[in-house]
N, C-alpha and C positions, 0 to 999 in steps of 0.2 A: 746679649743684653745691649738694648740701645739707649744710651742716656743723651738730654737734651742741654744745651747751653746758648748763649747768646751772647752777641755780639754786632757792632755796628766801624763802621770806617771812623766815626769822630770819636770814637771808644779806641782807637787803634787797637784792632783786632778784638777779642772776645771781652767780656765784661764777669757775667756769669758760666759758671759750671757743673754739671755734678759729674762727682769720680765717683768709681766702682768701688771705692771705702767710704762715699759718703753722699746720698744719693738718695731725691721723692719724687717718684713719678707724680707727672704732670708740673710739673715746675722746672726752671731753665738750670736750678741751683743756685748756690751763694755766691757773692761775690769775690773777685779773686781778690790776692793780698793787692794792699795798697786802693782796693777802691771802697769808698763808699758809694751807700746808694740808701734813698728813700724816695718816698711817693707822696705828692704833693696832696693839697686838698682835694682837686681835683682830679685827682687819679693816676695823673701822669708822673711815670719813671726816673727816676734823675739819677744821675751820677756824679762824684766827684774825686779827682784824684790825678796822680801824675800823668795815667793813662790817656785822659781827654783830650782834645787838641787845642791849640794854642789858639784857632782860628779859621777861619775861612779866607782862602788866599786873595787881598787884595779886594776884600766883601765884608767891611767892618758892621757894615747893617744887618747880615744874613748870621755875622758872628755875636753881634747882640741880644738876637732874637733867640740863639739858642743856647747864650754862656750867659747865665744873669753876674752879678759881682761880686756874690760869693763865689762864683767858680762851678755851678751847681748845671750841669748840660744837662737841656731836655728833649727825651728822647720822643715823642709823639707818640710812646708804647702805654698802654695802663698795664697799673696789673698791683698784687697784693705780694706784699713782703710776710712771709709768717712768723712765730715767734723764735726759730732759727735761723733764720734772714736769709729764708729758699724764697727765688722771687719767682712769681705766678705770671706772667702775662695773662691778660684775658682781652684787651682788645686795642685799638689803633686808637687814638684820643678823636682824631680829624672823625670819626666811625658814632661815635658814643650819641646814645640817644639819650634828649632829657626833657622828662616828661610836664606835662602842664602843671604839676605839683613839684617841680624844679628836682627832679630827682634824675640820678644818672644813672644810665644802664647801657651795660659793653654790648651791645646786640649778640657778639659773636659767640660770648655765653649762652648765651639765649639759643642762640639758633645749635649751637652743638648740644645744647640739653633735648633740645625736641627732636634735632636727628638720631638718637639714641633709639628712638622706634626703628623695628626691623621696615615699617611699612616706607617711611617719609625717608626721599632720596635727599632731597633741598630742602634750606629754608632759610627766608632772608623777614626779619622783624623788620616794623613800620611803625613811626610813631611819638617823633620829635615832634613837641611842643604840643602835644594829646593828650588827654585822659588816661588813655590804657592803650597796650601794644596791640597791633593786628601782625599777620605775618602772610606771605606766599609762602605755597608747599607744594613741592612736585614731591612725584610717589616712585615708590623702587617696586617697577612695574611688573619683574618676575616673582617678587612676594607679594604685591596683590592680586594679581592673576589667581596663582595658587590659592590664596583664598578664596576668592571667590568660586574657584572649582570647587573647594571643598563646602564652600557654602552652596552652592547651584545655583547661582546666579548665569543667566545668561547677557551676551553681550555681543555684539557685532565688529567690535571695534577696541581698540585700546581706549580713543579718545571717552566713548560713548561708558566705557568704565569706569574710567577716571571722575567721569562726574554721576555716576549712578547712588542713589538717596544712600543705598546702604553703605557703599563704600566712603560717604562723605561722613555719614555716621561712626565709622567706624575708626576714621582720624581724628574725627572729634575725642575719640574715648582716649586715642592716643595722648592725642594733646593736653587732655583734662588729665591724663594720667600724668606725662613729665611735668606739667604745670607746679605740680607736689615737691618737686625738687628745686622751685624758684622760689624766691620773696614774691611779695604778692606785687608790689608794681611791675615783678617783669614778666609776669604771664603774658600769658597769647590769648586775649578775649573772643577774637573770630582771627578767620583766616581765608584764602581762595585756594583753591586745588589750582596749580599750574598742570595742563597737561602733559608739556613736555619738559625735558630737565633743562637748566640754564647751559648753555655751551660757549665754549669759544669762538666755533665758527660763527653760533647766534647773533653774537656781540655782547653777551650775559656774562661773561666771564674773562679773566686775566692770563696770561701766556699760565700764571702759575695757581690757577681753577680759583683765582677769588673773586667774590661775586662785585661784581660793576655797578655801587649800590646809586649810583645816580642815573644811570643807564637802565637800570631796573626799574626803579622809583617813577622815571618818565614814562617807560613803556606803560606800567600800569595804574598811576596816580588817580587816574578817574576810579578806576575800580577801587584801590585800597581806599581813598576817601568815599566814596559811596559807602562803606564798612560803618563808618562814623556816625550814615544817618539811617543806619536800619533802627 
């Protein structure tokens, strides 16, 4: 049994927990004794309690910015408190897309609901200050291979697969399918098939595989706004 919990350095050491008596997968756990914690309008995490720290050393500005005067530290994490006060992360604030109709959404939601398909390796949402979300999507190329074997599709190439009508059809259906599991502003309206997966060596991603969403965003800006005016 692996249970998850959380914690930061201005937290000295951990904040949340869950124990093997008291425990929701997908959540970090409740708070330990002595801390409180709620989440602001805006989504972001706060803490409050002896635990916090006094300050940042000899950086009264940097300790401002993150201990308002109630004593309430903000951690740049979002995430949902439930009615047992298990806390949820769901995504980085600095990360959070919001949409033309002022609405916020954690991408990273978003992208792990559409990775749930056996087909889509990646996926990184687009779509700050938009109408509606678009997304890149690399593909997990040994289950689409196989489909396509079993569907008889021929191919030359991985590349020349990847973008073949029926296998772009057929992430569509995916897509259209986890779509069902979001509110409706955080769908995936259209999307591009990346052919290859995002990597470290690429520059796509972080020592610790998170994706470089400004590094990405540059690489294909033309393309995801072209999305806009199909």
């Amino acid at each position: 049994l692996i249970l998850e919990g959380i914690g930061m350095t201005e937290n000295t050491s951990f904040t949340n927990v869950n124990r093997y008596d008291n425990y929701k997968f997908g959540t970090v756990g409740p708070p330990g004794p002595g801390i409180e914690q709620k989440v602001a309008p805006d989504g972001e995490v706060l803490y409050r309690g002896k635990n916090v720290m006094k300050g940042y050393y000899k950086n009264p500005d940097a300790t401002a910015e993150a201990i308002d005067k109630d004593g309430w530290l903000y951690t740049g994490d979002v995430g949902e408190i439930d009615e047992d006060n298990f806390l949820r992360i769901t995504d980085r604030k600095k990360d959070l897309i919001i949409t033309a109709g002022g609405k916020n959404i954690a991408p990273q939601f978003v992208e792990r609901t559409i990775k749930t398909s056996r087909y889509i390796s990646q996926c990184m949402a687009y779509g700050d200050r938009k109408k509606y979300l678009v997304a890149l999507i690399t593909l997990d190329q040994p289950q689409v291979e196989q489909w396509a074997t079993e569907q008889g599709i021929q191919y030359n190439s991985w590349e020349e697969l990847a973008q073949h009508p029926k296998v772009r059809e057929l992430i569509a259906r995916e897509v259209e399918e986890k779509n069902k599991q979001l509110a409706s502003f955080e769908t995936i309206k259209k999307f591009i098939i990346v052919t290859q997966d995002f990597s470290i060596d690429g520059g796509e991603l972080t020592p610790t595989l998170k994706v470089k969403r400004k590094v990405v965003t540059e690489r294909f800006r033309d393309q995801l706004e072209a999305l806009y005016q199909e």
